[in-house]
Structures are given as structure tokens and as C-alpha cells.
PQR file with spaces between the fields and no chain letter, atoms N, CA, C, O and H, PARSE charges and radii, in Angstrom:
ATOM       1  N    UNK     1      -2.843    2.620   21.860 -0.4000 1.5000
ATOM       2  CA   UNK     1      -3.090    1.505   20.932 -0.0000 2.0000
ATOM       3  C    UNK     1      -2.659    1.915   19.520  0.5500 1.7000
ATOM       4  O    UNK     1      -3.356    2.594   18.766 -0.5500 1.4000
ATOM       5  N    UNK     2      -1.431    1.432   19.233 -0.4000 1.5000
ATOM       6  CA   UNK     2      -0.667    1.850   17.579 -0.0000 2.0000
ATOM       7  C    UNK     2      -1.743    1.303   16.737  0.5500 1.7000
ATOM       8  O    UNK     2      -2.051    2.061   15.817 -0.5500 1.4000
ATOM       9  H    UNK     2      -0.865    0.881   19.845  0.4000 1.0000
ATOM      10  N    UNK     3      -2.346    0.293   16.788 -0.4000 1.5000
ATOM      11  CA   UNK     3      -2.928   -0.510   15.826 -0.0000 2.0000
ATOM      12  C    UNK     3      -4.331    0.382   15.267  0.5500 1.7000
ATOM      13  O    UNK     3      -4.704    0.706   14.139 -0.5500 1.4000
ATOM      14  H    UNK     3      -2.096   -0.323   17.535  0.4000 1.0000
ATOM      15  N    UNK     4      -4.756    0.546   16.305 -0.4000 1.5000
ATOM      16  CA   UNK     4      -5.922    1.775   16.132 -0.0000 2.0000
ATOM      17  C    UNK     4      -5.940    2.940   15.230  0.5500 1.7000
ATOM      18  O    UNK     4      -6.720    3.246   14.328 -0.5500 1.4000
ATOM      19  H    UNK     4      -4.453    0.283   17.222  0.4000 1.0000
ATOM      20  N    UNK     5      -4.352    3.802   15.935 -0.4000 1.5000
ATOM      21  CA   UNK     5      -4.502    4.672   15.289 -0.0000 2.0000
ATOM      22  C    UNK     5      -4.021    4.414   13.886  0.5500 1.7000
ATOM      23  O    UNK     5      -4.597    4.928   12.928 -0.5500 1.4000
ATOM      24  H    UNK     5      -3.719    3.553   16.667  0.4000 1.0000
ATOM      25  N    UNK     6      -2.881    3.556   13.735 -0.4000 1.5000
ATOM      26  CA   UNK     6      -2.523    3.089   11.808 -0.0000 2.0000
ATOM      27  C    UNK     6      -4.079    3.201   11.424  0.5500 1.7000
ATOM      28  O    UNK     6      -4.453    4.077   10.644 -0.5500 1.4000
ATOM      29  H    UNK     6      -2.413    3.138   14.514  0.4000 1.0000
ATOM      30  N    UNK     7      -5.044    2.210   12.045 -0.4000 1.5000
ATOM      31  CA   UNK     7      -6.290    1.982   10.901 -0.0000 2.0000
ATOM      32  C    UNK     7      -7.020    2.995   10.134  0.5500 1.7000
ATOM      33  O    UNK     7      -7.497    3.007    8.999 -0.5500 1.4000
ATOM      34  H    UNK     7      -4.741    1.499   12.679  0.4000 1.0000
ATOM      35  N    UNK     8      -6.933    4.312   11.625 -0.4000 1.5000
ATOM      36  CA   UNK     8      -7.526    5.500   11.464 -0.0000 2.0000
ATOM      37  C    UNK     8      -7.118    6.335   10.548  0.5500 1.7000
ATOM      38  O    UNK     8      -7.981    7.098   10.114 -0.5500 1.4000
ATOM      39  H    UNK     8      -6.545    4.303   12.547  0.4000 1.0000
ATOM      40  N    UNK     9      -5.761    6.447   10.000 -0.4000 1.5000
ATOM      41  CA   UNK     9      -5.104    7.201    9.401 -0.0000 2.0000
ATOM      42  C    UNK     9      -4.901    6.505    8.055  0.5500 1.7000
ATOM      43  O    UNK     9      -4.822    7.206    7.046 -0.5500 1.4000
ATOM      44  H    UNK     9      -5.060    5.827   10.352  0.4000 1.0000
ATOM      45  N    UNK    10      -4.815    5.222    7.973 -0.4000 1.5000
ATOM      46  CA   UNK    10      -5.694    4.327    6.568 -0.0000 2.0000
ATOM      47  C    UNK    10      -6.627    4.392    5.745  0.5500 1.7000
ATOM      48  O    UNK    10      -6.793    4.081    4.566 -0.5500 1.4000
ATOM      49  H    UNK    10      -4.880    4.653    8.792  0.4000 1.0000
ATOM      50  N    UNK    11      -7.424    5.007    6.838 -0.4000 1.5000
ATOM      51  CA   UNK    11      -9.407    5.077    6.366 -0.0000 2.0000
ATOM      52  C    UNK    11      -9.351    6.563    6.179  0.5500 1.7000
ATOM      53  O    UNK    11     -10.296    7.057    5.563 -0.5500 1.4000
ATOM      54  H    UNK    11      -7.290    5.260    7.796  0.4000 1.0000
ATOM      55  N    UNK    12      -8.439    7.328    6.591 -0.4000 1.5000
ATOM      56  CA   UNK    12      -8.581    8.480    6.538 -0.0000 2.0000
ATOM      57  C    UNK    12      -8.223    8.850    5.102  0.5500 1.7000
ATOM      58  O    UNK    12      -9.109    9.156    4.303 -0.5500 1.4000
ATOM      59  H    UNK    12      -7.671    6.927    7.092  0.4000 1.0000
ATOM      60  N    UNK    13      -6.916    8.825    4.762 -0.4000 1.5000
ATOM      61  CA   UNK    13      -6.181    8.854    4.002 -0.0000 2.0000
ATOM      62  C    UNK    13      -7.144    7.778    2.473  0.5500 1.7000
ATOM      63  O    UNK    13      -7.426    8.394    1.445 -0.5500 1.4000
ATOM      64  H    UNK    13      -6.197    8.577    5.411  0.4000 1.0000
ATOM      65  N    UNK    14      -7.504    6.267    2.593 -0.4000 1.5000
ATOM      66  CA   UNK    14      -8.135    6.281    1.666 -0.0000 2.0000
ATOM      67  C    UNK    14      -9.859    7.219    1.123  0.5500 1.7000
ATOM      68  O    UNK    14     -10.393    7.259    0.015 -0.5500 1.4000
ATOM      69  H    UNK    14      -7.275    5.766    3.428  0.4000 1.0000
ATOM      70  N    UNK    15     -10.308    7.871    2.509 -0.4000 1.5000
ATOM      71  CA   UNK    15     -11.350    8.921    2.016 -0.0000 2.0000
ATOM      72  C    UNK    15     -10.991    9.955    1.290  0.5500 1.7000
ATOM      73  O    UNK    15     -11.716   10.505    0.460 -0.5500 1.4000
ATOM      74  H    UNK    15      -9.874    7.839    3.409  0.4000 1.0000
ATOM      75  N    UNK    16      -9.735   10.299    1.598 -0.4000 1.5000
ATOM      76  CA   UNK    16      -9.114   11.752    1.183 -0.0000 2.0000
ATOM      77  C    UNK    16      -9.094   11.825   -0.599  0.5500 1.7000
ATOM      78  O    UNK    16      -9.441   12.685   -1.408 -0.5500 1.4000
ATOM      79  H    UNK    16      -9.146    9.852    2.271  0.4000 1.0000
ATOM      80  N    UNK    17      -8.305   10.002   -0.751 -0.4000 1.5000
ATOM      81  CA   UNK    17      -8.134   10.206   -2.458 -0.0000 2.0000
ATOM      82  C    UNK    17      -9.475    9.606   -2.779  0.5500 1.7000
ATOM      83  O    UNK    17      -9.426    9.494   -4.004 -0.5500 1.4000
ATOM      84  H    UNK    17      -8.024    9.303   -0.094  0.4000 1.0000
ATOM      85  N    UNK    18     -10.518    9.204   -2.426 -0.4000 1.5000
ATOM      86  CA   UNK    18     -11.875    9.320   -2.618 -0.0000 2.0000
ATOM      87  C    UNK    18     -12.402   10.625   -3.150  0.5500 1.7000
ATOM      88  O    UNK    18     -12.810   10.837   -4.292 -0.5500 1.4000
ATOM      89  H    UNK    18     -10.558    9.296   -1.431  0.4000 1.0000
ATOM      90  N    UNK    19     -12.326   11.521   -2.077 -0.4000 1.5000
ATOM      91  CA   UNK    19     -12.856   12.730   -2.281 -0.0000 2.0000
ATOM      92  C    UNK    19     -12.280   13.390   -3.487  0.5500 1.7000
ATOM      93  O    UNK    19     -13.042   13.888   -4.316 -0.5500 1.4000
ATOM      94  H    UNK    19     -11.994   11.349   -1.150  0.4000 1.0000
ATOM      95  N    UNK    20     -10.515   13.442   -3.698 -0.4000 1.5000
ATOM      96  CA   UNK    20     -10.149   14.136   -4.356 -0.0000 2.0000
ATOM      97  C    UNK    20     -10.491   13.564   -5.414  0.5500 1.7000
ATOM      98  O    UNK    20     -10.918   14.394   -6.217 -0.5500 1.4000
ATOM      99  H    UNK    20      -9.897   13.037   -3.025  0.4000 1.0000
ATOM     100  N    UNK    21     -10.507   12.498   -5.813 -0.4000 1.5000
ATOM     101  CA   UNK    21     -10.855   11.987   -7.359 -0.0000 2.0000
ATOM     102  C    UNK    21     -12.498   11.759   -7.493  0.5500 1.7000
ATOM     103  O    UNK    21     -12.743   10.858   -8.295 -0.5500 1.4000
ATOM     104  H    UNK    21     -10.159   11.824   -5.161  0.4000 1.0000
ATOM     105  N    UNK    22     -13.191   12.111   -7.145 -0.4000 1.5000
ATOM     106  CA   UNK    22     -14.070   12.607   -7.438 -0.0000 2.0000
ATOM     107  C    UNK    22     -14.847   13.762   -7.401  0.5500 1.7000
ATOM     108  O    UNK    22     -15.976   13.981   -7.840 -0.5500 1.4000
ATOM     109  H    UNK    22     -12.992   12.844   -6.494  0.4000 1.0000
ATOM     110  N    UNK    23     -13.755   14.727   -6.578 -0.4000 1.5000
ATOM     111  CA   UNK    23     -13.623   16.237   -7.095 -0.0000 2.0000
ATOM     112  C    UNK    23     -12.984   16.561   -8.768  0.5500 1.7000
ATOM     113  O    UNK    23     -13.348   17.366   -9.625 -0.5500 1.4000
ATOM     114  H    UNK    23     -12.838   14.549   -6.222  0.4000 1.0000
ATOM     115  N    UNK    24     -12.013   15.650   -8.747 -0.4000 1.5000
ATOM     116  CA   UNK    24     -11.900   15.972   -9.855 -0.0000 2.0000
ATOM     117  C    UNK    24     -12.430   15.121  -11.444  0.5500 1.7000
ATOM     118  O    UNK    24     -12.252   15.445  -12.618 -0.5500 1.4000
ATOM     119  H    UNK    24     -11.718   14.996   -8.051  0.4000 1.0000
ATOM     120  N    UNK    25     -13.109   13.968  -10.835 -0.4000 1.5000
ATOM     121  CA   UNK    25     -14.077   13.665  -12.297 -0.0000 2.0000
ATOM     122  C    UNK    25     -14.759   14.578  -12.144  0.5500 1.7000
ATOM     123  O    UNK    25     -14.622   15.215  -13.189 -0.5500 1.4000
ATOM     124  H    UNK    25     -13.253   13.705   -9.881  0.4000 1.0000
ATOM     125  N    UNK    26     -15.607   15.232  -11.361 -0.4000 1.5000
ATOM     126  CA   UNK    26     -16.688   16.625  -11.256 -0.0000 2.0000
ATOM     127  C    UNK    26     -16.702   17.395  -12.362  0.5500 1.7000
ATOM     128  O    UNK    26     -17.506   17.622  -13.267 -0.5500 1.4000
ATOM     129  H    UNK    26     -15.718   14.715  -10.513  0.4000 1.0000
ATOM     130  N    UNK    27     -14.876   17.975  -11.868 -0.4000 1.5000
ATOM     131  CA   UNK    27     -14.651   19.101  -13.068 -0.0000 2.0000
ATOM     132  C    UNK    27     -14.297   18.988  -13.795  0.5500 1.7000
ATOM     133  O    UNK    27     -13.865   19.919  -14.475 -0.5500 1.4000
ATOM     134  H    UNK    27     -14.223   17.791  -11.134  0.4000 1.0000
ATOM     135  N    UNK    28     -14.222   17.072  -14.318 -0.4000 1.5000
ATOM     136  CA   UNK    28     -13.464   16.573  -16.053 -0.0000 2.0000
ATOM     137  C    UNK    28     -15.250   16.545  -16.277  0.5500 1.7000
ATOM     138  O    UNK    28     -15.703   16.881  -17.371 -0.5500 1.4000
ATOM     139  H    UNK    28     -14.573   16.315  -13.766  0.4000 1.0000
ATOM     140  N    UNK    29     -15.961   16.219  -15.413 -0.4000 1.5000
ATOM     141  CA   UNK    29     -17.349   15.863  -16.429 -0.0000 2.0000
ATOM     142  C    UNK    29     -17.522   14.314  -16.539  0.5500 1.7000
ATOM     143  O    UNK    29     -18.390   13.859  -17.284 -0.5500 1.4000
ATOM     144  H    UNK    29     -15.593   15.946  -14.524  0.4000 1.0000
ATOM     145  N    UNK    30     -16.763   13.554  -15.859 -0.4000 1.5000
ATOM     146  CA   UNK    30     -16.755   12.601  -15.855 -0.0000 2.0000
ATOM     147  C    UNK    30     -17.214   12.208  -15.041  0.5500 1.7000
ATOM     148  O    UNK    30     -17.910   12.865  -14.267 -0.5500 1.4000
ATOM     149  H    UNK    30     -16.058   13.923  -15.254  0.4000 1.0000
ATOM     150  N    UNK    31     -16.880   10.533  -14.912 -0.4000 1.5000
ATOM     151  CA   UNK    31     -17.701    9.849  -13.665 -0.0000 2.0000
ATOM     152  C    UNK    31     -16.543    9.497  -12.355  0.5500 1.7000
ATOM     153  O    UNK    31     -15.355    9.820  -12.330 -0.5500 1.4000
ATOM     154  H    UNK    31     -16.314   10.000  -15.541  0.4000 1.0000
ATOM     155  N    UNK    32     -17.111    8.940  -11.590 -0.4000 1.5000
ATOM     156  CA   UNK    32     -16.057    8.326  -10.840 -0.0000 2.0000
ATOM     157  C    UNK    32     -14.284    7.331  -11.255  0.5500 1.7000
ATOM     158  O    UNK    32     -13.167    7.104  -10.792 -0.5500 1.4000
ATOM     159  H    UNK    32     -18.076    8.678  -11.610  0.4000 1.0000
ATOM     160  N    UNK    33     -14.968    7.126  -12.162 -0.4000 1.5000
ATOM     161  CA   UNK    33     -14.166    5.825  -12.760 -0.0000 2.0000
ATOM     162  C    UNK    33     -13.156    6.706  -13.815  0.5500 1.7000
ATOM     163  O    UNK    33     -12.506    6.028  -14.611 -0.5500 1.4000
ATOM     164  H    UNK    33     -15.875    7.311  -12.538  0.4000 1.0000
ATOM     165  N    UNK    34     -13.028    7.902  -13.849 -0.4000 1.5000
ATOM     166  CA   UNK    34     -12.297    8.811  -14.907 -0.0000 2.0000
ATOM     167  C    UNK    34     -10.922    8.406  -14.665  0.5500 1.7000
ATOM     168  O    UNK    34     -10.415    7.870  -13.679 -0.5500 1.4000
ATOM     169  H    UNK    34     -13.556    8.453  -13.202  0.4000 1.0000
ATOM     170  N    UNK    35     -10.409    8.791  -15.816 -0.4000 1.5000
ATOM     171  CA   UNK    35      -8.395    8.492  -15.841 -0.0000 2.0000
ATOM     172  C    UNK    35      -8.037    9.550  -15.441  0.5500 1.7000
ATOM     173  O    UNK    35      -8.150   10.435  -16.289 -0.5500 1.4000
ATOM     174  H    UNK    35     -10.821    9.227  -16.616  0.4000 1.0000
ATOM     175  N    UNK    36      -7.441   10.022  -14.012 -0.4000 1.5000
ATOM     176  CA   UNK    36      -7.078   11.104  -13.454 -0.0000 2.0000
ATOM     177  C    UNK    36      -5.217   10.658  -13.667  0.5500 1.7000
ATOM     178  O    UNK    36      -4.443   11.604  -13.815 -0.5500 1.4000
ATOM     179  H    UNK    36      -7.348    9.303  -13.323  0.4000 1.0000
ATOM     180  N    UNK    37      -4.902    9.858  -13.665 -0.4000 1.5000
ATOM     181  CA   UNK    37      -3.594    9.399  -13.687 -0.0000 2.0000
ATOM     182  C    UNK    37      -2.707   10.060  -15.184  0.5500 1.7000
ATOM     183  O    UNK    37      -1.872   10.963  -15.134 -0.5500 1.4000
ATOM     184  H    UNK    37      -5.531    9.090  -13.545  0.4000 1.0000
ATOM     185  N    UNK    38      -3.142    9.355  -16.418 -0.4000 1.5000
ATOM     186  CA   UNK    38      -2.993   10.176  -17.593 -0.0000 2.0000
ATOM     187  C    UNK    38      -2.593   11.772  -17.784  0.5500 1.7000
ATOM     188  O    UNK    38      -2.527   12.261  -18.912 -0.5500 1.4000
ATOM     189  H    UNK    38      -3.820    8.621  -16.460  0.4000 1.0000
């Protein structure tokens, strides 16, 4: 089932830059909502 696994790797992938950007407001001191882009 292709459809499945796309979703899985969607949800995956949007946890991943979840995690990472709020690993890194952590170590700006910031909040979630920090300008990591800048």
C-alpha cells in the first residue's frame, strides 16, 4: 500500500523538523516559535 507508506514518511519527516526546531529554540533560549531561518 504506496499510500500508507507516503503518509508514514510525511508524519515522520514533519516530527523530525518538530524536534529539530525545538532542539534548537532550547539552545537559542527561546520558545518554539523562534526565527531559526534568519
Amino acid at each position: 500500500m504506496p499510500f500508507i507508506i507516503g503518509l508514514a514518511v510525511v508524519i515522520l519527516a514533519i516530527s523530525l523538523r518538530n524536534l529539530i526546531s525545538m532542539e534548537n529554540s532550547l539552545e537559542e533560549g527561546r520558545g518554539p516559535q523562534g526565527e531559526t531561518l534568519s
